[in-house]
C-alpha positions as CSV (number, residue, x, y, z in Angstrom):
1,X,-50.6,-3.2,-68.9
2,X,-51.3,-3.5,-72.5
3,X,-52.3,-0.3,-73.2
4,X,-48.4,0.6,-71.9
5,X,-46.5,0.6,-75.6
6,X,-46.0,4.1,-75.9
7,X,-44.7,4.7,-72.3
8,X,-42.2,2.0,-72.9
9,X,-41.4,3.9,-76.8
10,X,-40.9,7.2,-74.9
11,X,-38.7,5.7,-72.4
12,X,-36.7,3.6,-74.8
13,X,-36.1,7.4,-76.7
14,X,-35.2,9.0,-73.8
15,X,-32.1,6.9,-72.6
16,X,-31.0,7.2,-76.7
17,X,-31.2,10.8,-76.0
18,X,-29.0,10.3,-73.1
19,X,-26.9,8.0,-74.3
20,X,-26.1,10.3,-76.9
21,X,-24.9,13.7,-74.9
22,X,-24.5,12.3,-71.3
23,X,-23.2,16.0,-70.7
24,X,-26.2,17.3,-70.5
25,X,-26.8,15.4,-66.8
26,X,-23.5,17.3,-65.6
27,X,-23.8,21.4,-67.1
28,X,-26.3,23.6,-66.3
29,X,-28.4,24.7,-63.4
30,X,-29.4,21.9,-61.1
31,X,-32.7,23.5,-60.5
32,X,-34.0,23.7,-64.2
33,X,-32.1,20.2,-65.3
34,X,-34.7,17.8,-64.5
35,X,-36.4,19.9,-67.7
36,X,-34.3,17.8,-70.3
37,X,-32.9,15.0,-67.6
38,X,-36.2,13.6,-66.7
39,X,-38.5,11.9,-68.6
40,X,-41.8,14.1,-68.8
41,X,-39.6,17.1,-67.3
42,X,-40.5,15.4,-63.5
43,X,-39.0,16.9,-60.9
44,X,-35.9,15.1,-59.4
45,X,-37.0,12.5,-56.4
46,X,-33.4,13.5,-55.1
47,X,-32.1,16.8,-56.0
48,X,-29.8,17.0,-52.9
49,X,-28.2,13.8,-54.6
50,X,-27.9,15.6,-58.1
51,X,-26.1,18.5,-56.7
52,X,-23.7,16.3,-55.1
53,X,-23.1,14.8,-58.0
54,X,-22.1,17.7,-59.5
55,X,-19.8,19.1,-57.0
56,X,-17.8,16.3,-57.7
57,X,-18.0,15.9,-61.5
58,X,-14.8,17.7,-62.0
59,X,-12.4,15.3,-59.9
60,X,-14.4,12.3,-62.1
61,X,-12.9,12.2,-65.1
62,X,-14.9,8.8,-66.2
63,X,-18.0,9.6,-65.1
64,X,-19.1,11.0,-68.7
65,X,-18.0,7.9,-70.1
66,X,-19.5,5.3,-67.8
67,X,-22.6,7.4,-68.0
68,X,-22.6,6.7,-71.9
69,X,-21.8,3.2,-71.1
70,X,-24.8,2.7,-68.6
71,X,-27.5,4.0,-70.9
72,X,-26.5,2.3,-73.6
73,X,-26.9,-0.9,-71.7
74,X,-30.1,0.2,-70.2
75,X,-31.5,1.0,-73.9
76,X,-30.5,-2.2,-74.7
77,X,-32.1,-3.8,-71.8
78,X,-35.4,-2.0,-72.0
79,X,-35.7,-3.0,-75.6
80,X,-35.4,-6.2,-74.9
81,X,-37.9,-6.8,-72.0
82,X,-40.6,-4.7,-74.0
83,X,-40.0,-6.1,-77.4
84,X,-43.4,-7.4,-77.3
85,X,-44.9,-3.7,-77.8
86,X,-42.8,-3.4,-80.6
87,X,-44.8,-2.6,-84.3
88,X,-45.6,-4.8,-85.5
89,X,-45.9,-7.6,-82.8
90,X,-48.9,-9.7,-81.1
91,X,-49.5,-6.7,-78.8
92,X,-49.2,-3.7,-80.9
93,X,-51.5,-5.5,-83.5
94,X,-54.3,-6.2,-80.9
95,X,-57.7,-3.9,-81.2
96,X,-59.2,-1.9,-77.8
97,X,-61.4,-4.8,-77.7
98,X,-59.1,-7.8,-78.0
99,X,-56.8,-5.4,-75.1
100,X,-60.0,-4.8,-73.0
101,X,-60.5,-8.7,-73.4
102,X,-57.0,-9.6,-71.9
103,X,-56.9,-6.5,-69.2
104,X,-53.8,-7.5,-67.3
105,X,-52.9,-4.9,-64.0
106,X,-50.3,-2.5,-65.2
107,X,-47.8,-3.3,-62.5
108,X,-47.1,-6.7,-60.8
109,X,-47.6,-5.5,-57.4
110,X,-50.5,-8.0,-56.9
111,X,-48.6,-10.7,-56.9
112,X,-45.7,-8.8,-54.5
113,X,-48.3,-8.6,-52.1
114,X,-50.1,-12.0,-52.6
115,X,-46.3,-13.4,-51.9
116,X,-46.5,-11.6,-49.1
117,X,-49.6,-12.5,-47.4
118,X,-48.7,-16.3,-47.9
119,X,-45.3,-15.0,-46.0
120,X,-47.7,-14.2,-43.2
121,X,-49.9,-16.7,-43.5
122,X,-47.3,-19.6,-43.1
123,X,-46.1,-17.9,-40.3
124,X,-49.2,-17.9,-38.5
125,X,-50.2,-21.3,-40.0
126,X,-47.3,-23.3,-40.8
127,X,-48.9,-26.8,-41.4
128,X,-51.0,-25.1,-44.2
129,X,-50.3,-26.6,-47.8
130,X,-50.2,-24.4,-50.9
131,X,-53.4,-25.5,-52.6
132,X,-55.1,-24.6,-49.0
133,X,-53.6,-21.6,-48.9
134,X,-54.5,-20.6,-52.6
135,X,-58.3,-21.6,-52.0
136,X,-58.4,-19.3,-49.3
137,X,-56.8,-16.7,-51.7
138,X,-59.2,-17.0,-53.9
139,X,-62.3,-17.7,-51.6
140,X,-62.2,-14.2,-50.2
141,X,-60.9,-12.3,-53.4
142,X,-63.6,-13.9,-55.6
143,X,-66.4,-13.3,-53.2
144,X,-66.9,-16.8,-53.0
145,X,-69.6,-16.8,-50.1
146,X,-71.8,-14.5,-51.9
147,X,-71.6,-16.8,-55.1
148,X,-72.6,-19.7,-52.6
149,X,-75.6,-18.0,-50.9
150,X,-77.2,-17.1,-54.2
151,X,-76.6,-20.0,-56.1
152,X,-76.1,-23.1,-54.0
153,X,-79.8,-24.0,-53.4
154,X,-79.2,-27.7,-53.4
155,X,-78.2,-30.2,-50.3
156,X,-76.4,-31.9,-53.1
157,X,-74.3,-28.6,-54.2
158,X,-72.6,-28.7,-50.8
159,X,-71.9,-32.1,-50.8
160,X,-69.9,-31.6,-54.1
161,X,-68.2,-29.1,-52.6
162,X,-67.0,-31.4,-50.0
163,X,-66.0,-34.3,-52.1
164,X,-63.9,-31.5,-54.4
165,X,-62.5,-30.5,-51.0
166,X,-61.9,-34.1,-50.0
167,X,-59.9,-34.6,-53.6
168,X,-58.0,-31.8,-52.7
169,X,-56.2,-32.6,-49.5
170,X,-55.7,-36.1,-51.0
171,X,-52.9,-34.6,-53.5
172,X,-52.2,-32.7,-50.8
173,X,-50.8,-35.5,-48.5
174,X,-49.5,-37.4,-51.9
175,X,-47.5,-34.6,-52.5
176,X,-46.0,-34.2,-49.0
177,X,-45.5,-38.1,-49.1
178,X,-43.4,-38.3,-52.4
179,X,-41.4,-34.7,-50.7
180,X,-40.6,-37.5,-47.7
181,X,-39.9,-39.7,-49.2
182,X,-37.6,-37.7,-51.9
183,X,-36.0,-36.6,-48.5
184,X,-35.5,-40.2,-47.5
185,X,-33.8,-41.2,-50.7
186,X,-31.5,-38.4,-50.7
187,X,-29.9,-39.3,-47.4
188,X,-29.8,-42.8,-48.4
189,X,-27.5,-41.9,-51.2
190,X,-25.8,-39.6,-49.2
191,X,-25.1,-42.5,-46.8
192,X,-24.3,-44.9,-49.3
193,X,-21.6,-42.3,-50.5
194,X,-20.4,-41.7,-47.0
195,X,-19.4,-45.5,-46.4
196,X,-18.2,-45.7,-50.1
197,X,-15.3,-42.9,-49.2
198,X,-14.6,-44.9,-45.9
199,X,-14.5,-48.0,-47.3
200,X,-11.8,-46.3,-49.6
201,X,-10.2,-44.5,-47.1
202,X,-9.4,-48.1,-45.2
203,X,-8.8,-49.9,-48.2
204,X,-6.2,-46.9,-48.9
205,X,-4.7,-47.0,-45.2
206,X,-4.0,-51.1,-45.8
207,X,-2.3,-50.4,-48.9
208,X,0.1,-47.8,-47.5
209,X,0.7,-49.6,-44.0
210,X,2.1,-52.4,-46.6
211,X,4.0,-50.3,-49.2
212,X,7.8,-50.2,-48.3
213,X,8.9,-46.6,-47.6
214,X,11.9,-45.7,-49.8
215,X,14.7,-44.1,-47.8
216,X,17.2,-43.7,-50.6
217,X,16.7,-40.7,-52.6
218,X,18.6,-42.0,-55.4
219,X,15.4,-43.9,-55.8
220,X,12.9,-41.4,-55.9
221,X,13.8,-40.4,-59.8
222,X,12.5,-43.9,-60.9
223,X,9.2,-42.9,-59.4
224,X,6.2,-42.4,-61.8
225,X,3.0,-41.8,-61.8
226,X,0.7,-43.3,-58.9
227,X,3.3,-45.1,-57.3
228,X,5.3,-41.2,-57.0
229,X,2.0,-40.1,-55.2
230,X,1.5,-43.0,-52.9
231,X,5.0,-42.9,-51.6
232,X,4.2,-39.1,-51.4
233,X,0.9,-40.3,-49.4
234,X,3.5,-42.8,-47.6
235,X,5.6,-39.5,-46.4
236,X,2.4,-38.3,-45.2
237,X,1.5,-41.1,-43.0
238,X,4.6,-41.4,-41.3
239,X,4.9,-37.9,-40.2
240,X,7.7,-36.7,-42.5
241,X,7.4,-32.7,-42.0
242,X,7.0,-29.9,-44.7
243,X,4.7,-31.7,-46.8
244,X,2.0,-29.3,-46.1
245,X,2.1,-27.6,-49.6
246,X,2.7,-30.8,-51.6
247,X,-0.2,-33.4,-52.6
248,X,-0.6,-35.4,-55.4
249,X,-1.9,-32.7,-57.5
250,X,1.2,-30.8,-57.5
251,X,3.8,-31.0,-59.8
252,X,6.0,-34.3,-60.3
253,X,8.8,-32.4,-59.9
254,X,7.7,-30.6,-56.8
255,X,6.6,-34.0,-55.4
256,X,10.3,-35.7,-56.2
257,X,12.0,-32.7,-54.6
258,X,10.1,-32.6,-51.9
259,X,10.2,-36.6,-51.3
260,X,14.2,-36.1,-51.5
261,X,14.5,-33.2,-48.8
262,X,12.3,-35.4,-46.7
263,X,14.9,-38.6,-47.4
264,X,17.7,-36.6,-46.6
265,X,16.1,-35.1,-43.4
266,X,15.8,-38.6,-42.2
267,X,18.8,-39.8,-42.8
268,X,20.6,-37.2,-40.9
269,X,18.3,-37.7,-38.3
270,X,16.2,-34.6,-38.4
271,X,13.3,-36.7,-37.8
272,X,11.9,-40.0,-37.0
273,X,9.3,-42.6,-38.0
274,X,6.2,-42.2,-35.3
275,X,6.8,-45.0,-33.1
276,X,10.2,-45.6,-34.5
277,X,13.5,-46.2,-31.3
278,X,16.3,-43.2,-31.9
279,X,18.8,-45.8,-32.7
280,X,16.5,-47.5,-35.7
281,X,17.4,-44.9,-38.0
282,X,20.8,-45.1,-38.9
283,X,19.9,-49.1,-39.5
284,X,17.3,-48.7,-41.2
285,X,18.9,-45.8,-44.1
286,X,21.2,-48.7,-44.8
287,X,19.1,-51.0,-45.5
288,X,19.1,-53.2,-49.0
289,X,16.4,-53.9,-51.3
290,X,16.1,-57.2,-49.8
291,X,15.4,-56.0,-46.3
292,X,12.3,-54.5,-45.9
293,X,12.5,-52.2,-43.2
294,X,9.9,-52.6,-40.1
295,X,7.6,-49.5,-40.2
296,X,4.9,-48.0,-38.1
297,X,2.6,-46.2,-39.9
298,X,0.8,-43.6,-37.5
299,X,-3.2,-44.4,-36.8
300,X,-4.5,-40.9,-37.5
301,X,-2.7,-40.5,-40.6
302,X,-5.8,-39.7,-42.4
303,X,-5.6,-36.4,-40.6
304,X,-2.6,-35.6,-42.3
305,X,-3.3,-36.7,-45.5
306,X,-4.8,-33.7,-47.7
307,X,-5.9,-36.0,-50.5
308,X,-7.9,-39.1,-51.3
């Protein structure tokens, strides 16, 4: 992989060259393009594709364009994830020897495949751990039983072996332990969280069975701030209709109109308090400020109600 700088260089070079004169992928003979469209003059890997492409270049007007666009970004791109081959850098500066020292595989399809043979393996054996499974790994790649037959000569090399071993599955099971009880925690918060929103939810529903509904919309104006949103919330509970798109999030002016529409809807009797006789509601519109009205709030209002 280190010894890759100049295939990166020539790469880099060729989508400038592109970049530049993005015509050159749309003119000429499909069969001879891949000479100057390819790097190293390759033969296309989809020629059928190419052609394509070039039957319908004329009704693509943009294509030369977001060509340009593309390989300039790709330049870019390139450049950036092989700026250590650059001259000059840590790479590039390094002898044969210092290169041969650090030989790395040229691609990373080693570790594709590893990931994919512990994919398998956990299938097969699902209660392995990772350290387990990367001993294994490396007991068979490392030709680890040949290194044992030749060298291991002593009872007492085995036994260290087994205490090393032992060690091993002891992180093991301390690891899955603090994973449980990470797990545990979690869904004690989560808990904890779940009765705090109840706990606020009936706290809420107390404080709007007591607040007085306001049936005069002459009234509504003088409404501010959290006391316009829980008479909205008020509305809510009592099963005043069309207050589907309002909540207290919305507008104060939206909120006001729509408390007023709902007022007046009452009043002329267009609906009625859940729980409330047909003959209360004419009583109860005329109501003074010293006569709080006799409400029922409905139990599942918290169905209705869109926000907390």
């Amino acid at each position: 992989m280190l010894m890759l700088g100049p295939l990166h260089d020539n790469v880099r070079k060729h989508l400038e060259v592109l970049h530049q004169d993005p015509e050159q992928l749309l003119s000429g003979d499909v069969n001879t393009l891949h000479l100057i469209a390819v790097l190293y003059s390759q033969e296309w890997q989809r020629p059928d594709f190419i052609r394509v492409v070039h039957s319908m270049a004329p009704t693509l007007p943009h294509l030369s364009s977001l060509l340009r666009a593309f390989f300039s970004g790709a330049g870019k791109t390139w450049e950036h994830f092989t700026s250590e081959f650059a001259p000059g850098c840590l790479i590039d500066e390094a002898s044969l020897e210092e290169k041969e020292l650090a030989w790395m595989l040229p691609t990373n399809d080693i570790n594709e495949g590893a990931l994919g043979s512990f994919h398998v393996m956990m299938r097969r054996q699902p209660q392995l751990s990772l350290s387990v499974q990367n001993a294994q790994a490396m007991y068979f790649r490392n030709e680890t039983q040949a290194f044992m037959k030749q060298y291991f000569v002593k009872p007492e090399d085995l036994q260290f072996l087994r205490s090393m071993a032992w060690e091993s599955t002891g992180e093991d099971q301390k690891r899955e332990q603090e994973i449980i009880e990470h797990s545990h925690q979690r869904a004690a918060e989560k808990e904890a969280t779940r009765k705090k929103r109840q706990q606020k939810r009936q706290e809420k529903d107390l404080w709007l069975e007591a607040l007085e509904l306001v049936l005069d919309e002459t009234k509504v104006p003088g409404l501010k701030g959290e006391a316009l949103k829980d008479m909205l919330d008020k509305f809510k509970a009592v099963g005043a209709p069309d207050l589907g798109n309002v909540n207290r999030r919305s507008k104060v002016g939206a909120i006001r109109e729509a408390l007023i529409v709902a007022i007046e809807k009452y009043n002329n009797g267009t609906w009625r308090i859940a729980g409330e006789d047909e003959g209360e509601g004419d009583e109860s519109s005329d109501l003074g400020d010293d006569e709080p009205s006799a409400l029922e709030p409905i139990s599942d209002w918290e169905e209705t109600d869109t926000e907390d």
